[in-house]
Every structure is written in structure tokens, then in C-alpha cells.
C-alpha positions as CSV (number, residue, x, y, z in Angstrom):
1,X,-1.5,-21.7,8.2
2,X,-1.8,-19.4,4.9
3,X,-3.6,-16.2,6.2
4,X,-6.2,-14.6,3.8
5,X,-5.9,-11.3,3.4
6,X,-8.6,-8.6,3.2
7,X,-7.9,-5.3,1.1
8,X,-11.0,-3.8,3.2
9,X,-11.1,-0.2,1.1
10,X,-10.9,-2.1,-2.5
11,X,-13.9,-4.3,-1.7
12,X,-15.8,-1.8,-0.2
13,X,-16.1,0.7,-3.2
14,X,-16.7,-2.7,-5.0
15,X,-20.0,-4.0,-2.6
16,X,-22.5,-0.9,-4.0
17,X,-24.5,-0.5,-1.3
18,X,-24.9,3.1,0.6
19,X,-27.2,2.4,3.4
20,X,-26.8,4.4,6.9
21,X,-28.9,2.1,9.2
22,X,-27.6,1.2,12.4
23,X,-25.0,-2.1,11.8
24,X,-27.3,-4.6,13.8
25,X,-30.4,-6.2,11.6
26,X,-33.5,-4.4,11.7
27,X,-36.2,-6.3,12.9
28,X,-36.8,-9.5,10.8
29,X,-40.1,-9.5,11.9
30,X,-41.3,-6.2,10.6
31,X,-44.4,-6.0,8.0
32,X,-43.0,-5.2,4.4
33,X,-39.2,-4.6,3.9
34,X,-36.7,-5.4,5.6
35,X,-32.7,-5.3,5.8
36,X,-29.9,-6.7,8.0
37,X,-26.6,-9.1,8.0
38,X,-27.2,-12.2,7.5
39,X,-25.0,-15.6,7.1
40,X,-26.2,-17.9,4.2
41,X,-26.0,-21.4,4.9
42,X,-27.4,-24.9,3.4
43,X,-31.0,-25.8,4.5
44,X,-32.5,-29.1,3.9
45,X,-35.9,-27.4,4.9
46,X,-35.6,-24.8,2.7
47,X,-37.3,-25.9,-1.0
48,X,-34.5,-23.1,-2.4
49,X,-31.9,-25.1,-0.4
50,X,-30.5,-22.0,1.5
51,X,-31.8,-19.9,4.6
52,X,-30.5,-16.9,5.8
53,X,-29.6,-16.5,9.5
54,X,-30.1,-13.2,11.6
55,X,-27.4,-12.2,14.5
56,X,-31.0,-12.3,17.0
57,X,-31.3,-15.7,15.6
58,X,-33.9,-16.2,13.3
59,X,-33.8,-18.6,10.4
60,X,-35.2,-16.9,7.0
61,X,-36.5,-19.4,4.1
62,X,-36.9,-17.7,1.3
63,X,-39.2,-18.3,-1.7
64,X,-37.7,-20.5,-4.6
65,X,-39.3,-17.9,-6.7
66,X,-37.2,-14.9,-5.5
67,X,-34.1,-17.1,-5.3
68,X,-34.4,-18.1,-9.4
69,X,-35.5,-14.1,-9.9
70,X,-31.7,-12.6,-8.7
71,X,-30.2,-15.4,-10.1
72,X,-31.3,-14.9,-13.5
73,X,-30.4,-11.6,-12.9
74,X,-26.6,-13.1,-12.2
75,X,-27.0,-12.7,-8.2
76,X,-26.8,-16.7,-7.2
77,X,-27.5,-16.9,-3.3
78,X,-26.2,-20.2,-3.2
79,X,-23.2,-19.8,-4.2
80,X,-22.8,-17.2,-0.8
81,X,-22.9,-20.3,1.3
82,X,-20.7,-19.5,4.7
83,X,-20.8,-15.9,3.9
84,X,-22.0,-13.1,5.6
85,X,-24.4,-10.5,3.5
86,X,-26.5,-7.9,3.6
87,X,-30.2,-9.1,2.5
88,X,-33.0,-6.9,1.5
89,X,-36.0,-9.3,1.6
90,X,-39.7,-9.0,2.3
91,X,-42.0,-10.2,4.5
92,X,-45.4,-9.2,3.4
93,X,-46.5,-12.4,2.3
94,X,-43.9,-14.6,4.9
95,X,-45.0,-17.0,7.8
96,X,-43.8,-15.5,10.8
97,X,-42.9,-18.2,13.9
98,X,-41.8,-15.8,16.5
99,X,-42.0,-18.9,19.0
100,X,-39.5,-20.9,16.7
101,X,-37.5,-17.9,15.1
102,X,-38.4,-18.7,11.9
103,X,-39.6,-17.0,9.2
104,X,-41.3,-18.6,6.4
105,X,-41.3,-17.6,2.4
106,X,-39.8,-14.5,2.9
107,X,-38.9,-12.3,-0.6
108,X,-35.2,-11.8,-1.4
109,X,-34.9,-8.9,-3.5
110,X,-31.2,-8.4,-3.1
111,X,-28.1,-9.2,-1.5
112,X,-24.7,-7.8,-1.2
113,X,-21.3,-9.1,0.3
114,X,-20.0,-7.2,3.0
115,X,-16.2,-9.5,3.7
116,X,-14.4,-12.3,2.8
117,X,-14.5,-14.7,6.0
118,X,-11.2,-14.5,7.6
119,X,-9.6,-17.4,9.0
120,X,-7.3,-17.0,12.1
121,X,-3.8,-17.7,12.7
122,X,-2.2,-20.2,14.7
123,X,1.3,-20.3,15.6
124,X,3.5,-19.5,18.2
125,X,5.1,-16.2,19.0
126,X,8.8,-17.3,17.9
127,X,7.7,-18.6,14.8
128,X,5.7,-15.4,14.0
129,X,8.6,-13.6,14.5
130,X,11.4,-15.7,13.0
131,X,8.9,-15.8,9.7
132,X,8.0,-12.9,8.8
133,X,6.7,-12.9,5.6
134,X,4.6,-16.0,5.9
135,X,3.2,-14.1,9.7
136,X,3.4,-10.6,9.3
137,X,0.1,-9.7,9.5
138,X,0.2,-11.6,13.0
139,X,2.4,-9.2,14.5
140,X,1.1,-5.5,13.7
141,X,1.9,-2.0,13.2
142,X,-0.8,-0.1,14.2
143,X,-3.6,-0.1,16.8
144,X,-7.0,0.3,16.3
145,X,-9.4,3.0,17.9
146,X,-11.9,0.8,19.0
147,X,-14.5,-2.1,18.8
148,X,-17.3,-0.3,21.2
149,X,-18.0,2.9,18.9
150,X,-21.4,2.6,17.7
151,X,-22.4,-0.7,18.7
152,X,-24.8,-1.8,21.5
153,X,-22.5,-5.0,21.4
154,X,-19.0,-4.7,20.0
155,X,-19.0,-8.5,19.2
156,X,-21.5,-11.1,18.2
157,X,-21.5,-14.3,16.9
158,X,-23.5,-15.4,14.6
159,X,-23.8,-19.2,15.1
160,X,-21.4,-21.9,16.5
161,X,-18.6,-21.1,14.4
162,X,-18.8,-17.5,12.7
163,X,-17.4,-14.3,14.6
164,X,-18.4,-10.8,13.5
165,X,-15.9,-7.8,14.8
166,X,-16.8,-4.2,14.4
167,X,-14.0,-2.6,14.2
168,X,-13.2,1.1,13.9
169,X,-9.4,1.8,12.7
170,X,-7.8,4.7,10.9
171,X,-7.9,4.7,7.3
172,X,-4.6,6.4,6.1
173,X,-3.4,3.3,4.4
174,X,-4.7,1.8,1.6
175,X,-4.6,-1.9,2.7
176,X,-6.1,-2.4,5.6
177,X,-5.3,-6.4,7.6
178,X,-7.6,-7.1,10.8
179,X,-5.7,-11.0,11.7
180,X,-6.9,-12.8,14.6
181,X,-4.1,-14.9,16.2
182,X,-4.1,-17.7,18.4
183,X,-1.0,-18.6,20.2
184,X,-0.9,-22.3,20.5
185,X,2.1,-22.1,23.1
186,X,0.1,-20.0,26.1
187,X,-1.9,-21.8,28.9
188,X,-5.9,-21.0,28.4
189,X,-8.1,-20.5,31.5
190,X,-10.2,-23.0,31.8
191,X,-13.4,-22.5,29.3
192,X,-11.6,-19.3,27.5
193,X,-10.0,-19.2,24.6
194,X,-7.6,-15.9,24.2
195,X,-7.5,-14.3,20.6
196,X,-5.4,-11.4,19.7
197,X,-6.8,-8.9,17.0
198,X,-3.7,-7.4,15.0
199,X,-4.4,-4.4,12.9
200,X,-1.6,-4.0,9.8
201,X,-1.8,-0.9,7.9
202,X,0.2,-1.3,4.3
203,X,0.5,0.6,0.8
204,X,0.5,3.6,0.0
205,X,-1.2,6.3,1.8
206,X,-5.6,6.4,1.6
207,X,-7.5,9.3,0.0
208,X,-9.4,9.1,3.5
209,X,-6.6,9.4,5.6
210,X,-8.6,12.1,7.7
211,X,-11.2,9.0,8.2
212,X,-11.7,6.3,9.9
213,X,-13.6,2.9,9.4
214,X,-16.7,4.2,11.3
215,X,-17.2,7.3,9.6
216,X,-17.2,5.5,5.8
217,X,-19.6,3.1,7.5
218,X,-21.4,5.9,8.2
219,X,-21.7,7.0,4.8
220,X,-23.0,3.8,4.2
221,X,-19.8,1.4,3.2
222,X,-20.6,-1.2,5.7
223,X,-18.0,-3.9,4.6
224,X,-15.0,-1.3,5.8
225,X,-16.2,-1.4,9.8
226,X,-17.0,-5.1,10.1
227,X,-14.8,-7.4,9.9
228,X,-15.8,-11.6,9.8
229,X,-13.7,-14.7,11.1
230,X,-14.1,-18.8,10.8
231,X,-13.6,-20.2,14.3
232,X,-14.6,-23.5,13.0
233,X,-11.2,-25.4,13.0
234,X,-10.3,-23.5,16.8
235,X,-13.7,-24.3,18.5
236,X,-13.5,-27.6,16.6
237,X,-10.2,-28.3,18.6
238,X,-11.3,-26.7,21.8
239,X,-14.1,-29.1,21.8
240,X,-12.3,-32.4,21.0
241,X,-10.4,-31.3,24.6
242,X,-12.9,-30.1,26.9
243,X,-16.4,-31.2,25.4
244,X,-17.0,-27.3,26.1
245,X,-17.6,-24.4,23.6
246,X,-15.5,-21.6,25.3
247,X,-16.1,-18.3,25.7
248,X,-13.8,-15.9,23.7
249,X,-11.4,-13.2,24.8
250,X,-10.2,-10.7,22.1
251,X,-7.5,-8.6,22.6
252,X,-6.9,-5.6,21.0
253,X,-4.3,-2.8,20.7
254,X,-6.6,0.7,21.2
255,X,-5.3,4.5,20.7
256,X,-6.9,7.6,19.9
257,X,-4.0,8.3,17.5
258,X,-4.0,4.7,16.1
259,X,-0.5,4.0,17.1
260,X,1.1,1.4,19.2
261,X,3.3,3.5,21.0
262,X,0.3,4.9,22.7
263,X,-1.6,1.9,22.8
264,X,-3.5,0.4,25.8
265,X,-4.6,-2.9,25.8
266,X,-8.3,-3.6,26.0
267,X,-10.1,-7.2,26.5
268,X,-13.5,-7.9,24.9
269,X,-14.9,-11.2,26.1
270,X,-17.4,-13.2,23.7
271,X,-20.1,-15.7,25.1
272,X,-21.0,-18.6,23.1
273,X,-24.6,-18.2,21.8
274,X,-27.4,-19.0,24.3
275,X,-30.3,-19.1,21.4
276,X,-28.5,-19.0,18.3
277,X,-30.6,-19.7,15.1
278,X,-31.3,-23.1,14.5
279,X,-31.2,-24.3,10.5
280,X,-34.8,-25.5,9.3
């Protein structure tokens, strides 16, 4: 499968947006303006034809009169459909069903795209190996620091099918590859599904070298920390077996010094959403 690549340091000086709230949404509820991740997806229920879903999962609608505003302004909303962005809307004049998680006729004002959605690999360890130009990215040459720093949670997903990973990794490369891998050839546990996060550091070397991912998000570049994958064809499969959605294990290389000599391995395990947001 043809990996997409993410040049993370290139596309976050492109995204434009210095804000140094904490990663998470705030609250969607809150009177006036608000900000936060969402994913954009098609809505039947929503007049504009898109809604906006929050990690806590609330649905957003917003107003048909907002959507045609930023897009006459060149900012189309729909065509961010399956994306993950960062949404400054407001809900002065919304309908808030905190019952229902939804929130009616809220105001986009703007939006901004924090990543490409990363698909993940699948292929076997010998054919990673014995190929490694078409699967280099699924083998590694670095470790990261880690996925906790920061984070109340350090993974979430956002509906059925969409993963979000914050992950803090040295910066002393220019190109920066976060692959997920599945290896089709191990045995799974029943209702897991093992994923191993490879971090591939490439070009030549970064003006932030003394950085790392967290600290730029903490000057506000929030596409450079987290990092977004499409599980849909893997939880897809999974399900065609077992009838089950599984619950995720992600395994990562961690070091203080970001390499693997020094690396230890540590396991993050992902549930599958209890009350993800339901499109209205």
C-alpha cells in the first residue's frame, strides 16, 4: 500500500495559526467564542451540508450563512471533508443540546488544517525489509520522546474510524515521517489490534534542532505535535472477522535522546469510543 507522507515542519509554518491553548477542545459549550480540533464530515441534517465533530463528542451544525461567508472569502469547509481542523466558531446565538451533544447554528469564523490524514501500512516484516524504498518509512531510524507529554490522554479517537496521536519527537531533521504499521503476519489477541508507530527523521538538518515537537506546539504550531491516521480499511477488516471493533495497541520506540539505541519500548492501548459523536 503507497504510504503518504507528511513533511510535518513544511506544513506547519504553512497552517498560520499561533494559538497556545491546551491541545484538547475547549469547551464547545461555552457562551461566545470558542476553539478546538474538530473532524469535518457530511451531514444530511445540517442545511450547510457539513458538521463539525468534537474529540468529547459533540456534533456542531453551523449556520449556512457563516459557511457561504469564509467561503467567499476562499476558505470552503466542505471541501475539508474527512479532515481534521482547527475551528474558531461561536456560540452566542447556537442551540445548545447538552442531552444530545449537539449544538445548533453555531458561527464558523475560521478554520485551519492542522495534517494530512495518514493512512497506515500493511505488510509483513520481510517484505518491509526486502523493499525498502516502497517501506522505509515502516522500519525507522529514530525514536520518539514520547506520546504522554502534555496530554491528559495521549490518544483519542475521534469517531469510529479516525485516530489522533500526539506525539512529541526531536526536531533536528527537516522531514519529519510518523507511519503506523500493521503487520498482517503476527497473531492478534483476541479484540486487539497491535499498531507500531515508526518515527523516520530525513533531510537535511532543522533550524530547530535544539527543539522538539512539543515545544513549537507550544509556541502555538499545533499541526507539528499531532499527528492524524485513517483506520477505516483496518477496522473495516477487523470487523468483517470478529463483528467486534477492537481496542488498539500502539507501540512506540521512546528515548530521552531520541535514538533507537537507547530506546525502550512503550505500549499505549486505545479503547473504541463509548459516546462518540453521532452525525445529525
Amino acid at each position: 500500500m503507497k504510504q503518504f507522507k507528511f513533511l510535518a515542519f513544511a506544513l506547519t509554518m504553512m497552517m498560520g495559526l499561533v494559538m497556545t491553548s491546551c491541545l484538547n477542545s475547549d469547551d464547545p459549550t461555552s457562551e461566545g467564542d470558542v476553539g478546538g480540533m474538530v473532524k469535518v464530515v457530511e451531514s444530511f441534517y445540517s442545511a450547510s451540508g457539513v458538521a463539525l465533530l468534537t474529540i468529547d463528542g459533540y456534533t456542531i451544525i453551523p449556520t449556512v450563512s457563516s459557511v457561504a461567508s469564509l467561503s467567499t472569502n476562499g476558505k470552503n469547509i466542505t471541501e475539508m471533508v474527512g479532515k481534521v481542523v482547527f475551528a474558531l466558531y461561536s456560540t452566542e446565538n447556537a442551540t445548545v443540546d447538552s442531552s444530545m451533544k449537539i449544538i445548533q447554528d453555531a458561527q464558523l469564523t475560521n478554520y485551519y488544517l492542522l495534517s494530512q490524514q495518514l493512512r497506515v501500512i500493511e505488510t509483513t516484516k520481510e517484505e518491509s525489509l526486502a523493499d525498502p524504498e516502497a517501506y522505509g518509512d515502516s522500519i525507522g531510524n529514530a525514536a520518539i520522546l514520547t506520546m504522554e507529554q502534555g496530554m491528559d490522554s495521549p490518544t483519542y479517537l475521534f469517531d469510529d474510524y479516525t485516530l489522533m496521536l500526539p506525539v512529541n519527537h526531536k526536531m533536528n531533521k527537516v522531514n519529519n515521517y510518523l507511519t503506523l504499521v500493521h503487520y498482517t503476519e503476527e497473531p492478534e489477541d483476541e479484540g486487539y489490534l497491535t499498531l507500531y508507530l515508526r518515527y523516520t527523521a530525513a533531510g537535511a538538518d532543522s533550524n530547530n534542532s535544539s527543539h522538539s515537537s512539543y515545544d513549537l506546539y507550544a509556541y502555538g504550531y499545533r499541526g507539528i505535535y499531532s499527528y492524524f491516521y485513517d483506520l477505516t480499511p483496518l477496522f473495516t477488516g477487523f470487523a468483517t472477522t470478529t463483528q467486534t471493533r477492537p481496542t488498539l495497541r500502539i507501540v512506540a520506540y521512546e528515548s530521552p535522546d531520541g535514538t533507537l539505541e537507547d530506546a525502550t519500548t512503550k505500549t499505549y492501548e486505545v479503547a473504541p469510543p463509548s459516546n462518540g459523536a453521532v452525525v445529525k
